[in-house]
C-alpha positions in Angstrom: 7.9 -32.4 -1.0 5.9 -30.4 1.6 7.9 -28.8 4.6 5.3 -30.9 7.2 5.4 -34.0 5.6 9.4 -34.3 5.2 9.4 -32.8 8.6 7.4 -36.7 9.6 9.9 -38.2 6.9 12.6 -37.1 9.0 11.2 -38.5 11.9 10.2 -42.2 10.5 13.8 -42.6 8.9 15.1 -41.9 12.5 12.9 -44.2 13.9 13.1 -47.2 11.8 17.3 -46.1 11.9 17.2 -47.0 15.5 15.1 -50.1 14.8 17.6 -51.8 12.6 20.2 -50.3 15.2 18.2 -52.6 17.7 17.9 -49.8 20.4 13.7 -50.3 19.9 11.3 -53.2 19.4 10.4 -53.8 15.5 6.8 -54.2 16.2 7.0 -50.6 18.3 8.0 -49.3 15.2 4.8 -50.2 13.2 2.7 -47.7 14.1 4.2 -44.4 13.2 5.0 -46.3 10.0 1.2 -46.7 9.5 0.3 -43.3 10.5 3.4 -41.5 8.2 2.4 -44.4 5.5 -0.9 -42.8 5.6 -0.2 -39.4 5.4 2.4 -40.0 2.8 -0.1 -41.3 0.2 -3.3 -39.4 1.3 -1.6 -36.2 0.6 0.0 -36.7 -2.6 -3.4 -38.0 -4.0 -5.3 -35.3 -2.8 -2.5 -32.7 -4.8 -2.9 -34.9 -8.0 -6.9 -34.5 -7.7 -6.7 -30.8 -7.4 -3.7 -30.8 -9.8 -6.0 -29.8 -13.1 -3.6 -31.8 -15.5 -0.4 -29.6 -14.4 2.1 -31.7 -14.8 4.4 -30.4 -12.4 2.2 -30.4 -9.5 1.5 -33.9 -10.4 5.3 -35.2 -10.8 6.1 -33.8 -7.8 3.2 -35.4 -5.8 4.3 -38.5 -7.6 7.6 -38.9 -5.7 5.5 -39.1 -2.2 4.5 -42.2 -3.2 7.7 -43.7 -2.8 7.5 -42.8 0.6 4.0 -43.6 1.8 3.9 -47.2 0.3 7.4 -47.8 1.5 6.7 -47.1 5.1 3.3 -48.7 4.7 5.4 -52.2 3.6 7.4 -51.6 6.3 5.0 -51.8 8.7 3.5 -54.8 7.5 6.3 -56.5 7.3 7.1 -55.5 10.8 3.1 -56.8 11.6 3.0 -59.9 9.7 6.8 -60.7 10.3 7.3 -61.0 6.4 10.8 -61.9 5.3 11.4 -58.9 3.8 12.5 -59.5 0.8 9.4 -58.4 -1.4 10.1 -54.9 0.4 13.8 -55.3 -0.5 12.7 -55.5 -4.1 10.4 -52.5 -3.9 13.2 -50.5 -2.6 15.3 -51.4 -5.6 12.6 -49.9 -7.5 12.5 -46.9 -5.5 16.1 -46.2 -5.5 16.2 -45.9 -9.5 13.1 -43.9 -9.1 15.0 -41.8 -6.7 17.9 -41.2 -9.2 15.4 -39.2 -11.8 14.1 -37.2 -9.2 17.3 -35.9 -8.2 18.0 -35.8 -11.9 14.6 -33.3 -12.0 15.8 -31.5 -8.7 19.5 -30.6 -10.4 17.5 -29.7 -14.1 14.9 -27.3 -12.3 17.7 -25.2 -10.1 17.2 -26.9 -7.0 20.3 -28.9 -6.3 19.7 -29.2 -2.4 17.6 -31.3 -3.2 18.9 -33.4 -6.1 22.1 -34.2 -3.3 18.9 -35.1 -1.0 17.3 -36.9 -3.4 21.0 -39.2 -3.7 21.0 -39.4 -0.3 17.4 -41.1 -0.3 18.5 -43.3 -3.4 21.5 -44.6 -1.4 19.2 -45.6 1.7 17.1 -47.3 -1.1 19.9 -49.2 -2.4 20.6 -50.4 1.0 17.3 -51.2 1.7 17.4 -53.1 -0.9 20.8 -55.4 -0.6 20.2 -55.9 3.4 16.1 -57.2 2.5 16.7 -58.5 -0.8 20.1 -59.8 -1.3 20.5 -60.9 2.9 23.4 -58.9 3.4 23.1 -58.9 7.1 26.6 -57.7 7.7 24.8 -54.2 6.3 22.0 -53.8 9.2 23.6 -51.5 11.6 25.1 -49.7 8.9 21.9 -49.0 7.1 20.3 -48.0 10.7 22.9 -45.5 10.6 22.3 -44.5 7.6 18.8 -43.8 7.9 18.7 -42.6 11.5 21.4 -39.4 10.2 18.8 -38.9 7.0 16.2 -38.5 9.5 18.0 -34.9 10.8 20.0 -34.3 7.5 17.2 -34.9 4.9 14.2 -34.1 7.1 14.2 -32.8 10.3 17.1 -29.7 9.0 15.5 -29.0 5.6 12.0 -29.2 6.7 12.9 -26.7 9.6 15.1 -24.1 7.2 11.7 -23.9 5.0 9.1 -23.8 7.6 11.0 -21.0 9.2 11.4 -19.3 6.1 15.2 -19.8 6.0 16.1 -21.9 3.6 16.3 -19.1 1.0 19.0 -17.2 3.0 21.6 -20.3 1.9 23.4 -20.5 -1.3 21.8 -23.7 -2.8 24.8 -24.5 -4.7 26.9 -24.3 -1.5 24.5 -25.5 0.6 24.4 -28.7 -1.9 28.0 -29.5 -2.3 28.0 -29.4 1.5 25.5 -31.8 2.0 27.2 -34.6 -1.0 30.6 -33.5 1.2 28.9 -34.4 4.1 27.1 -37.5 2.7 30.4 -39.1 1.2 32.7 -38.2 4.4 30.1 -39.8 7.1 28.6 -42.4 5.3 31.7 -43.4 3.8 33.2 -43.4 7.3 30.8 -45.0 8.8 30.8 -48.0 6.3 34.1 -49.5 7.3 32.8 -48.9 11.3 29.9 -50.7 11.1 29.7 -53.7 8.8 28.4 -56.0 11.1 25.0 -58.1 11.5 22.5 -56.5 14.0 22.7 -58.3 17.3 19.5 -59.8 18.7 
């Protein structure tokens, strides 16, 4: 994924995090959803024009899909006040999806982001038992969740490559670090915060 567009990743995971939180309006959060919706699935299709058959331009334009059209069904839902549940589906979806890419990430020799690719997966899975399954009791927990990806899996990562940094890490250090991190916090914050979000 391109250092500018998981720099916006980063910023709509924060943002619908603090949504489901309920520290902002739902329907406030709609239009960045649009706009990073937008941008995740007009990029991705202009790579796999330009892509000339290579496969491995094309795979990894694939995965901004996942994104784009999830943000995008987000902010319909959020528009149309749809019961969620068709997204919750979709997310299901997406979080196997996610699980091969981070089984790519780990085969290529980039295990920062196969952990990062987990991470993503486990907001999936979320995503998918609080929409699709109604387990309320998960809300605030999953606005957690996805308001600490925002920094962890976007906002940090994109900033280490755009500033030409991310090289001077060990990957394999910087990795265990990050599924440390991921299983300590989000363990942690499981037992915290298993409640329904308050209107």
């Amino acid at each position: 994924m391109g250092a500018v567009g998981l720099l916006y990743v980063g910023a709509i995971l924060f943002l619908n995090g603090t949504m489901l939180l309920g520290w902002i309006d739902g329907k406030s959060a709609a239009p960045l959803n649009i706009f990073v919706g937008i941008l995740q699935v007009v990029t991705p299709t202009y790579l796999i024009i330009n892509a000339n058959g290579d496969m491995t331009t094309i795979l990894g334009a694939s995965g901004l899909y996942l994104f784009g059209f999830t943000y995008l069904y987000v902010a319909c839902n959020l528009l149309w006040d749809l019961d969620g549940s068709g997204l919750g589906m979709f997310s299901l979806y997406v979080a196997i999806a996610a699980v091969f890419f981070s089984l790519v990430a780990f085969s290529a020799g980039d295990p920062v982001f196969g952990v990062i690719w987990l991470y993503w997966a486990w907001l999936w899975w979320l995503f998918y038992l609080l929409l699709a399954r109604k387990s309320d009791k998960l809300g605030r927990y999953t606005g957690a969740v996805a308001a600490i990806q925002g920094f962890v899996t976007g906002f940090v990562p994109s900033f280490l490559i755009l500033t030409g940094h991310l090289g001077d890490i060990n990957s394999a250090t910087l990795a265990v670090v990050l599924a440390v991190f991921g299983v300590v916090v989000f363990g942690g914050l499981y037992f915290k915060m298993r409640t329904p979000v308050t209107a």
